[in-house]
C-alpha positions as CSV (number, residue, x, y, z in Angstrom):
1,X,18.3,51.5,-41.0
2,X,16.2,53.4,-38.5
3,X,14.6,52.0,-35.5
4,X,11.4,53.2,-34.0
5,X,8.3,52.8,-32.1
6,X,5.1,50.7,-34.1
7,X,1.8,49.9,-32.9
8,X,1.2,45.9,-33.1
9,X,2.0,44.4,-36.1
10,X,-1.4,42.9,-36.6
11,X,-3.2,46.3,-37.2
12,X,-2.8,48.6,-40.1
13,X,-5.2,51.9,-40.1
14,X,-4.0,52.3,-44.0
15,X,-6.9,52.9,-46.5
16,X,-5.7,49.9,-48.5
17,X,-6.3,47.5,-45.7
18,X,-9.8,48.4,-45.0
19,X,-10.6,48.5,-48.3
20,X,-9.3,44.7,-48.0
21,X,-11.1,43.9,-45.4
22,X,-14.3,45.3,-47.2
23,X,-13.2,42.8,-50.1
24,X,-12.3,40.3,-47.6
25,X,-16.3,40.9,-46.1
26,X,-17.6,40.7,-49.6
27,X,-16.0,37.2,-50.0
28,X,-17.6,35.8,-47.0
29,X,-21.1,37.4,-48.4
30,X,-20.9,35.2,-51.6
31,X,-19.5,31.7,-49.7
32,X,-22.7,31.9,-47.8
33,X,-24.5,31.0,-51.0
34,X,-22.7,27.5,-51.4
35,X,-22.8,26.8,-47.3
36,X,-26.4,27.6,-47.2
37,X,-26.8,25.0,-50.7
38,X,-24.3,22.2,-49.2
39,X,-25.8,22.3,-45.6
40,X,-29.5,21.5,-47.6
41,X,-27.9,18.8,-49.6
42,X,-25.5,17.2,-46.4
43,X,-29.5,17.2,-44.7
44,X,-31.6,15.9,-47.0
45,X,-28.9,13.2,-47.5
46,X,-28.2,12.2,-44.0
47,X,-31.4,10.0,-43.3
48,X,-30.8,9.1,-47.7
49,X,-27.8,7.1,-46.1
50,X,-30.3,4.5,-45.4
51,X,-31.4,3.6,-49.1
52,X,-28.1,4.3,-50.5
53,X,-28.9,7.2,-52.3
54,X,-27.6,9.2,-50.1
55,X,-24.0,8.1,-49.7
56,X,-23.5,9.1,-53.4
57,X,-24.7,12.4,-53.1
58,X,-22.5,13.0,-49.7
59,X,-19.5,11.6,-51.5
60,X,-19.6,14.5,-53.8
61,X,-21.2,16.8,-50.8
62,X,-18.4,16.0,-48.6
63,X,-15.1,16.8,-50.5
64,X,-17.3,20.2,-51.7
65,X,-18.0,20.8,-48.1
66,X,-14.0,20.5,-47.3
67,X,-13.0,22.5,-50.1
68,X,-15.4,25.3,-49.0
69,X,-14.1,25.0,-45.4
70,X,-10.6,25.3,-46.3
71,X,-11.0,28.5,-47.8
72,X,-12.6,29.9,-45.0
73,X,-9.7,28.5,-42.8
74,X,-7.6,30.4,-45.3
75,X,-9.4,33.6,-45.0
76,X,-9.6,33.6,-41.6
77,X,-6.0,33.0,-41.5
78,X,-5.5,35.8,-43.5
79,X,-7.3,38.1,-40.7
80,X,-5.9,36.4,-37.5
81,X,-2.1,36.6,-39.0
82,X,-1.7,32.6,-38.5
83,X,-2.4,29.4,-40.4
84,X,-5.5,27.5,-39.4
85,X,-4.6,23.9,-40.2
86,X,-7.3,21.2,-41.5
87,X,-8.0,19.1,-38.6
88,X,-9.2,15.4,-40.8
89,X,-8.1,12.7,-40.1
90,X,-5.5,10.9,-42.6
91,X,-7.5,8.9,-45.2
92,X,-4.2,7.9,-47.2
93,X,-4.1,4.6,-48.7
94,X,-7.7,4.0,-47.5
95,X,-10.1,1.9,-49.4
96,X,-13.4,3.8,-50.5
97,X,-15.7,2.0,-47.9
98,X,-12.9,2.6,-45.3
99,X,-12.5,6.4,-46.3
100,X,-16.3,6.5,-46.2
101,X,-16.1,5.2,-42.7
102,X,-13.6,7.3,-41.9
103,X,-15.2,10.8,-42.7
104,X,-18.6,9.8,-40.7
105,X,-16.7,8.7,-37.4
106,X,-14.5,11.8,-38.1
107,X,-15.4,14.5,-35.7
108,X,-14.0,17.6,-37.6
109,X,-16.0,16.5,-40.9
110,X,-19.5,17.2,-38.2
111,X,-18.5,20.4,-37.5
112,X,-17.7,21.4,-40.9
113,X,-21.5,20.6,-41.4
114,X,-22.4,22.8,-38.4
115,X,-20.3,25.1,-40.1
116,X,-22.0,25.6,-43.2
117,X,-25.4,26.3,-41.0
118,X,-23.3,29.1,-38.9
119,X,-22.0,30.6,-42.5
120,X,-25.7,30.6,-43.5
121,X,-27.1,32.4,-40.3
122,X,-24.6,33.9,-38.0
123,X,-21.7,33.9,-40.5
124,X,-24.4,35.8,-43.2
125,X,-25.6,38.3,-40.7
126,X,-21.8,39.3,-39.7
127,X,-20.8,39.7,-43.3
128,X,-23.6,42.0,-44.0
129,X,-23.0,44.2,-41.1
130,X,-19.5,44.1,-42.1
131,X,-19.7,44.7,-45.6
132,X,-22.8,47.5,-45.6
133,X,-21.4,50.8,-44.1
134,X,-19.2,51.8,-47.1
135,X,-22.0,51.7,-49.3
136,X,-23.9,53.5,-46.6
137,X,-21.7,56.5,-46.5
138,X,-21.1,56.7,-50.1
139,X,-25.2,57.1,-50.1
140,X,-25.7,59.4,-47.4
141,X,-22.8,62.0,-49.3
142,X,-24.8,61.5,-52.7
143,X,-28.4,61.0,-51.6
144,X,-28.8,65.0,-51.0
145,X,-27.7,65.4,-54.9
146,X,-29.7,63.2,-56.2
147,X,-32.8,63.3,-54.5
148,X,-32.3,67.3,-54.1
149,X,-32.9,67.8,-50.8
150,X,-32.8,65.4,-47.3
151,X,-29.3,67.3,-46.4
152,X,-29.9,65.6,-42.5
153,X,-28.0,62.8,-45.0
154,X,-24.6,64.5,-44.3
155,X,-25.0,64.0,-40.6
156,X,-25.3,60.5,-41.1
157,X,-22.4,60.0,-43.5
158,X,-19.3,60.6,-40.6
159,X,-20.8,58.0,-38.3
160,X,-21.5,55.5,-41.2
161,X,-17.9,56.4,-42.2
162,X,-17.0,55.8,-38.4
163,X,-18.4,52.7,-38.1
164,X,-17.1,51.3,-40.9
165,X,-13.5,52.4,-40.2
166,X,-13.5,51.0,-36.6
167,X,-16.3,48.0,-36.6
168,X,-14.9,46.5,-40.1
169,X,-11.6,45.1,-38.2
170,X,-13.2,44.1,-35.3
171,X,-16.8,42.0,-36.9
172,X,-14.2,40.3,-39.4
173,X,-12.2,39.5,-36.3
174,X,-15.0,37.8,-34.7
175,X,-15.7,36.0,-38.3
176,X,-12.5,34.9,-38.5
177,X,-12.3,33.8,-34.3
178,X,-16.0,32.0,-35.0
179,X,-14.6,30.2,-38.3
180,X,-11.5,29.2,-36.4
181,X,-13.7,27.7,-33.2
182,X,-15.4,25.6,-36.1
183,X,-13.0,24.7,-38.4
184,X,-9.7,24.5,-36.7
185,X,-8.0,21.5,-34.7
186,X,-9.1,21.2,-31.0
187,X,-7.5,21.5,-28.3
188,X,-6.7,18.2,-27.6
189,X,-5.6,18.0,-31.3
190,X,-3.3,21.0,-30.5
191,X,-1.9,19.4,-27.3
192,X,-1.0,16.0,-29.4
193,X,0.5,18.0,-32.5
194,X,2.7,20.2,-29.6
195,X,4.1,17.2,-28.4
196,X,4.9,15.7,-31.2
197,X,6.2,18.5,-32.3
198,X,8.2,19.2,-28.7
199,X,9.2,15.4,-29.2
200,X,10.9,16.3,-32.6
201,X,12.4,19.1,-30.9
202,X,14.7,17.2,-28.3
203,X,15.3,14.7,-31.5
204,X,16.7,17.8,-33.0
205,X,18.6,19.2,-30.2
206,X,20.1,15.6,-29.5
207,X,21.2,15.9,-32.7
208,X,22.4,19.0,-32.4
209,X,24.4,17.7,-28.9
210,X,26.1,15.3,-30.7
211,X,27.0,17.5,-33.9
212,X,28.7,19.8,-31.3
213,X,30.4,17.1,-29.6
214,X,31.7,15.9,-32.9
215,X,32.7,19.7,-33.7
216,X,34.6,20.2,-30.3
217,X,36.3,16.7,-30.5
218,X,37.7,17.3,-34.4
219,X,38.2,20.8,-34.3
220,X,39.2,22.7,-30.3
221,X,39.9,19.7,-29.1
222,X,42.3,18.0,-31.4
223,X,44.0,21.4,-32.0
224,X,44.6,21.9,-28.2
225,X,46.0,18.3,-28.0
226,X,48.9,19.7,-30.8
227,X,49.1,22.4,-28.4
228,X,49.9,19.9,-25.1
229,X,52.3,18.1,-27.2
230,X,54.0,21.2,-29.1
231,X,54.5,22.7,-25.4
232,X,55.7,19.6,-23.8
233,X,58.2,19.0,-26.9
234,X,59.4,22.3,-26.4
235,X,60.0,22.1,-23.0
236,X,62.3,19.3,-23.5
237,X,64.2,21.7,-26.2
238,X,64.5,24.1,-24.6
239,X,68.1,23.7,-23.0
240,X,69.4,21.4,-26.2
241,X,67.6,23.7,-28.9
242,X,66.6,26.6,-28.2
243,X,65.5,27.6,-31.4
244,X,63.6,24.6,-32.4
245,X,61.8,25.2,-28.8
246,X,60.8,28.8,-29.9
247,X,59.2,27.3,-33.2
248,X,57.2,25.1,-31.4
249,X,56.1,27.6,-29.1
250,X,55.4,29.7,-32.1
251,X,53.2,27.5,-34.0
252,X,51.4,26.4,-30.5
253,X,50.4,30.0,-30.3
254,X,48.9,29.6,-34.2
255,X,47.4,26.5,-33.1
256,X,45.7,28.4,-29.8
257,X,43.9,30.9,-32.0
258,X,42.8,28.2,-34.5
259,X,41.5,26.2,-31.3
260,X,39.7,29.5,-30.2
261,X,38.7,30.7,-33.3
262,X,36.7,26.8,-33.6
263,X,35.3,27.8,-30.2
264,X,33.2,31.1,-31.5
265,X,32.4,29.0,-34.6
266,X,30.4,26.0,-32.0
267,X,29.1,28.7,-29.8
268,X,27.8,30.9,-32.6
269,X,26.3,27.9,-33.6
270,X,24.2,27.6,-30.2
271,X,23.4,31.1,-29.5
272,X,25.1,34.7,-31.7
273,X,27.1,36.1,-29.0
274,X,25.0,39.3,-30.2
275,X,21.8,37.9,-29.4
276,X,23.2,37.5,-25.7
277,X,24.5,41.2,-25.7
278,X,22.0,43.1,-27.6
279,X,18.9,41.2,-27.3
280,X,16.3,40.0,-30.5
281,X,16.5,44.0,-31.7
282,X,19.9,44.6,-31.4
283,X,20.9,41.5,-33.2
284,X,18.3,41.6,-35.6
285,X,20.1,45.2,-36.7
286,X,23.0,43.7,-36.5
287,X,22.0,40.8,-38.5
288,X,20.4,43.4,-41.4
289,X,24.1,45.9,-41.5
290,X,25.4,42.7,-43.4
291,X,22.6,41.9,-45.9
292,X,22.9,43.6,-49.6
293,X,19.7,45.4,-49.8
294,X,18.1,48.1,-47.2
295,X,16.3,46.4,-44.3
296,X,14.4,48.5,-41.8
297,X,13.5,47.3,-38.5
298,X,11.2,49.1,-36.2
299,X,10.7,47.5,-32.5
300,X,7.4,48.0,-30.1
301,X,9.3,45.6,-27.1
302,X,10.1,46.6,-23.5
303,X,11.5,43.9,-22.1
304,X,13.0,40.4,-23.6
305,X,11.6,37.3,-24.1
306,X,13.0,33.6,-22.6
307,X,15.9,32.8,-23.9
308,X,14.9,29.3,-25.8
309,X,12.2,31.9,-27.5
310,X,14.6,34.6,-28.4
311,X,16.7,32.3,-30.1
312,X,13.9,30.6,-31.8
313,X,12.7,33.8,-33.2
314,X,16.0,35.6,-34.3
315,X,16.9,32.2,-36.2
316,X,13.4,32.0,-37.8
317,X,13.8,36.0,-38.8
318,X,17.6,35.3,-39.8
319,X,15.9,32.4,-42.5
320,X,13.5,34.7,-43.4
321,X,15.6,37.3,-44.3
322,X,18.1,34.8,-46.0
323,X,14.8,33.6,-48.1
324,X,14.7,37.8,-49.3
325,X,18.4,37.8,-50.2
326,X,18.2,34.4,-51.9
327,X,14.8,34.4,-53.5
328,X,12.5,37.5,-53.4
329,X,14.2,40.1,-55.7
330,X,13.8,42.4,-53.5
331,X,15.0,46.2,-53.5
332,X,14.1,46.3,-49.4
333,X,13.1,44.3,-46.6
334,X,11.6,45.4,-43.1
335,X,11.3,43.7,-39.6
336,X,8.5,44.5,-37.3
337,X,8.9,43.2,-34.0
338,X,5.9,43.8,-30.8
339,X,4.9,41.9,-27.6
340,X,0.5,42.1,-27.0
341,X,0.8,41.2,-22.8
342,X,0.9,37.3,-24.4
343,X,2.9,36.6,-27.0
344,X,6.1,37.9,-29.4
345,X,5.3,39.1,-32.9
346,X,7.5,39.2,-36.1
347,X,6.8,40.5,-38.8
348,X,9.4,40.3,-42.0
349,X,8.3,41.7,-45.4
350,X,9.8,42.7,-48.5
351,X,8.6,44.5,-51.8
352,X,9.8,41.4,-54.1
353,X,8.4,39.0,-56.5
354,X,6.1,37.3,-54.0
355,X,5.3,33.3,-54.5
356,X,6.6,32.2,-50.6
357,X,5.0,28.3,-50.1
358,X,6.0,26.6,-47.2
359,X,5.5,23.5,-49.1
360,X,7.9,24.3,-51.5
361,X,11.8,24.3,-50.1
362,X,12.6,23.7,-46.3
363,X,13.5,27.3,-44.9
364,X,10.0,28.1,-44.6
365,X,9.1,24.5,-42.9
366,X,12.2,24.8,-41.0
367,X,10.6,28.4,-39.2
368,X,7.2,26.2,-39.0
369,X,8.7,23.2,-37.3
370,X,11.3,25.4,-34.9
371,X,7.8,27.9,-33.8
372,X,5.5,24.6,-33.1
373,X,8.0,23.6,-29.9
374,X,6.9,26.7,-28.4
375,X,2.8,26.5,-29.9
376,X,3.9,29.4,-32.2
377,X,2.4,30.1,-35.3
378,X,3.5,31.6,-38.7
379,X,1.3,33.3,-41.2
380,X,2.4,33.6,-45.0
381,X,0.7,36.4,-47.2
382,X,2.7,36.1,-50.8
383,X,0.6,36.6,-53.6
384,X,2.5,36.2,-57.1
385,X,3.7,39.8,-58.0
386,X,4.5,40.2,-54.1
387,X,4.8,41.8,-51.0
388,X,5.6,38.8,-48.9
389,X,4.9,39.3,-45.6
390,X,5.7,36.5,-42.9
391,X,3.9,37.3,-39.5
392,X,5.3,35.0,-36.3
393,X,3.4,34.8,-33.2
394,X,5.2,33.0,-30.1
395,X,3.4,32.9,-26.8
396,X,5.6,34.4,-23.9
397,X,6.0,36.8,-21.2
398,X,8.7,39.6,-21.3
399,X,11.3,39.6,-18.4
């Protein structure tokens, strides 16, 4: 295991990822074609509402429209490193007049419609500048051989080349930011989802109060009461039995390291005493020395995070990992850790099997739930054939 300096985890200047994001541009290129379609349909059937024609045609235009809207939220996901949830409301168990109802008094199903107009226009024109200066330079090295002269072409073909290494990142960034203004929850729906979430929290560290209570009062605690009464026993022995006296005493002292030993096992349970000593990079090594496969983790923080945080994120790294051991079939694993000026990233891959779904299981919903009481966010690239790649945003200052 090495440690070293990385840039931020977000950003990769590999070949293969700009050659995604081309892909990634080219995807957003063909969805303009159905947004452009489904915002003339949602139209012309808006003022149809009144003769009824038009609430059958937007009761197939409107679960179209979400479906197309989610898969923008999941590219744009994809690019910003973090999960952009659907903001609906619930419909479950709803009549179909009162789902009906539901969707046109439901503010996030209007601004997937003015969605599908920004795909069409501003959405349209970013894709195409995004997408069109890899072609650009491919023509301007060929055009002299095929056209037999016009060799200015070559002078053009390093700044295409330069734009579309540098600008591709940053125009898909601003697709991604615009799609996320549009299509994820507001800020008010944030604010409401963090305290509930912050509400579950202190339901769970209640809990987890009590569980340590429970732990201290049949474990430490009982084992230090056989302690108070095997010394007082053996103080009355002392003089009449000696020996019995220094048998007690004896199995007191097997009883004080049992006692102690239940200690580290409650406190470990709070907070690794290696987290306290060697910070979120020192443990995390730690943490990867016991695992069975090679884990590499390379670090990009000066300074440590809040305590509540630090534990948050070596925890949701520790399940992570665990998830690799368990499930990937991994032959290595690597965690990338960086601080931007406003928040912590993680990032913990592996070269396994791929498949992660946070709906599947409870490790991966376990990270979600512990990142939401500090308005973290978690983003989960596992294709089938692998890598996996987890990427873990919390919001925080270094000390």
């Amino acid at each position: 295991m090495d440690v070293t300096q990385v840039a931020h985890p977000r950003i990769s200047p590999s070949w293969e990822q700009h050659l995604r994001y081309s892909a990634t541009a080219a995807c957003y290129l063909v969805l303009v074609i159905p947004a452009f379609a489904l915002f003339l349909v949602v139209a012309i059937s808006i003022p149809l509402v009144l003769i009824t024609a038009g609430v059958f045609v937007l009761a197939f235009a409107v679960p179209l429209t979400r479906r197309l809207t989610d898969l923008h939220r999941r590219l744009a996901g994809e690019i910003l490193g973090a999960r952009i949830e659907s903001p609906y409301r619930s419909t479950e168990g709803m009549g179909a007049f009162s789902r009906m109802a539901s969707c046109a008094s439901d503010p996030a199903r209007w601004r997937d419609f003015a969605f599908l107009f920004v795909s069409a226009t501003a959405g349209f024109a970013l894709a195409i500048l995004t997408i069109i200066w890899l072609p650009a330079t491919i023509w301007y090295l060929i055009a002299p051989i095929v056209t037999f002269g016009n060799f200015w072409y070559w002078l053009l073909a390093p700044i295409s080349f330069l734009i579309w290494w540098f600008g591709t990142p940053l125009l898909l960034q601003v697709l991604a930011l615009l799609s996320r203004s549009l299509l994820g929850p507001t800020r008010a729906q944030r604010l409401a989802a963090l305290e509930s979430s912050r509400t579950e929290t202190i339901d769970h560290s209640a809990a987890e109060v009590r569980r340590i209570e429970r732990d201290l009062h049949d474990g430490a605690q009982a084992r230090m009461v056989s302690v108070g009464m095997s010394v007082g026993l053996a103080s009355e022995l002392v003089h009449r039995d000696p020996k019995a006296a220094a048998d007690l005493l004896a199995e007191a002292g097997v009883m004080t390291n049992a006692a102690l030993e239940d200690l580290r096992m409650v406190v470990r349970g709070i907070r690794p005493p290696v987290l306290a000593d060697r910070g979120l990079v020192g443990a995390l090594e730690a943490l990867s020395l016991d695992l069975s496969l090679p884990v590499t983790v390379t670090a990009d923080l000066v300074g440590r995070p809040p305590d509540p945080v630090e534990s948050a994120a070596y925890f949701a790294a520790a399940e992570c990992l665990a998830n690799v051991v368990k499930h990937a079939d991994a032959s290595q694993a690597w965690v990338r850790i960086a601080h931007d000026g406003a928040a912590l990233w993680l990032q913990i891959g592996d070269d396994g099997v791929g498949g992660a779904d946070a709906t599947r299981g409870t490790g991966l919903a376990g990270i979600i739930r512990r990142l939401d009481a500090f308005d973290g966010r978690i983003g989960i690239d596992s294709p089938i054939g692998g890598p996996t790649v987890v990427t873990m945003e919390v919001p925080c200052a270094l000390s």
